[in-house]
N, C-alpha and C positions, 0 to 999 in steps of 0.2 A: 504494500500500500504506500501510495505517495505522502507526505506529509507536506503541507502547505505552511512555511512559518509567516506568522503576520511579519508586517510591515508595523516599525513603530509608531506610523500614525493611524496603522487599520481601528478603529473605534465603531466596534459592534455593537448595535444595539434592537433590542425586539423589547414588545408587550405583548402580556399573554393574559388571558380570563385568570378566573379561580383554579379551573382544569387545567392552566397549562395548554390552552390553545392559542395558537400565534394568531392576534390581532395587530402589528407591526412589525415591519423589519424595515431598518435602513439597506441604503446600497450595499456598507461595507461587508453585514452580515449575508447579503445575498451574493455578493459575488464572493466571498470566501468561503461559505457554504454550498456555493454551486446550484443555485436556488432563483426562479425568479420572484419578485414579490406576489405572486400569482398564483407559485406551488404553494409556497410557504403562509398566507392569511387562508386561517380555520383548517390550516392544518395541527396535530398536538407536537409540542415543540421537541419532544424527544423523535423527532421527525430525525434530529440534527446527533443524536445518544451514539454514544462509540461503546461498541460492546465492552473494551477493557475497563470503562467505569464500574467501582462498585458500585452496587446498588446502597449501601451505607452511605454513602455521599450526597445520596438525592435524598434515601430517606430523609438526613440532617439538614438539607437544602429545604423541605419541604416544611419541617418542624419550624425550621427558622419563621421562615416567611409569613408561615400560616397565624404564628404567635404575632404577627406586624414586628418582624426584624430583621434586619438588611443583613444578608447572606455574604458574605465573599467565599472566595475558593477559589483551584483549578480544577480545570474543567477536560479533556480530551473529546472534543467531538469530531464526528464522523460528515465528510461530505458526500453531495450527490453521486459522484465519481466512485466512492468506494476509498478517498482518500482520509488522510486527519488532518486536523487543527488543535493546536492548543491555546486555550483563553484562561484571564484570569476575572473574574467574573465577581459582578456586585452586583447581586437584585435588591428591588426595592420596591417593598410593602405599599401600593396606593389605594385610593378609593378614587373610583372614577364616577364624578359627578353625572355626567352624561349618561354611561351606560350603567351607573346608581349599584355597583359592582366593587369589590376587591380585584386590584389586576395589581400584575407584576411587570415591573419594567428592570429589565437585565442591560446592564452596559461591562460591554467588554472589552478587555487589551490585549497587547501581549507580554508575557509572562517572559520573564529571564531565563536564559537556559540550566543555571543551576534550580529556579523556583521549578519548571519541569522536571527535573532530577531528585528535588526532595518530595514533589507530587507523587512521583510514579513509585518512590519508593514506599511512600506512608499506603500508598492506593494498595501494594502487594500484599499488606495487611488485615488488610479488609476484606470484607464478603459484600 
């Protein structure tokens, strides 16, 4: 599998419902996830899940969130290609007036290559 490193100014970002369905995605997250904004709105955002993720990771991702608290972490996702990406990843607990909802909005960078290095090792841990 190919792996795609950002650029340090790639600056991903989506929103998603309560479920975890992508209701935004900027350019930089569609063209590094290999996506148009077109596959990606009302699709569910583990669209983007790289199987080496532990599931421990999203559980604690999701406890965070759900309690209204901003999450960080790295992250390893999978693109449309079959390749990867690595982000390091800050969601953020809203209420969406509008759609009168709890959404999440995820803004992403790129991670250092030691920050991957100490990811991938804590991730071996995990289930």
């Amino acid at each position: 599998m190919k792996e795609y490193v950002l650029k340090s100014n790639d600056f991903l970002v989506s929103q998603t419902d309560s479920k975890g369905i992508i209701l935004f995605a900027n350019d930089d997250f569609c063209k590094v996830a290999g996506y148009t904004l077109e596959e990606l709105v009302g699709k569910p955002h583990n669209v983007v899940r790289h199987p080496d993720m532990p599931k421990a990771a999203f559980k604690d991702l999701w406890a965070t969130i759900k309690s209204d608290k901003v999450w960080t972490g790295y992250v390893k996702n999978r693109s449309k290609d079959g390749g990867f990406y690595w982000v390091y990843a800050t969601i953020f607990p809203m209420y969406d007036e509008v759609r009168r909802e709890k959404v999440y909005l995820s803004c992403r960078r790129k991670p250092s290559a030691k920050e991957i290095e100490t990811a991938q090792e804590l991730y071996k841990t995990l289930r």
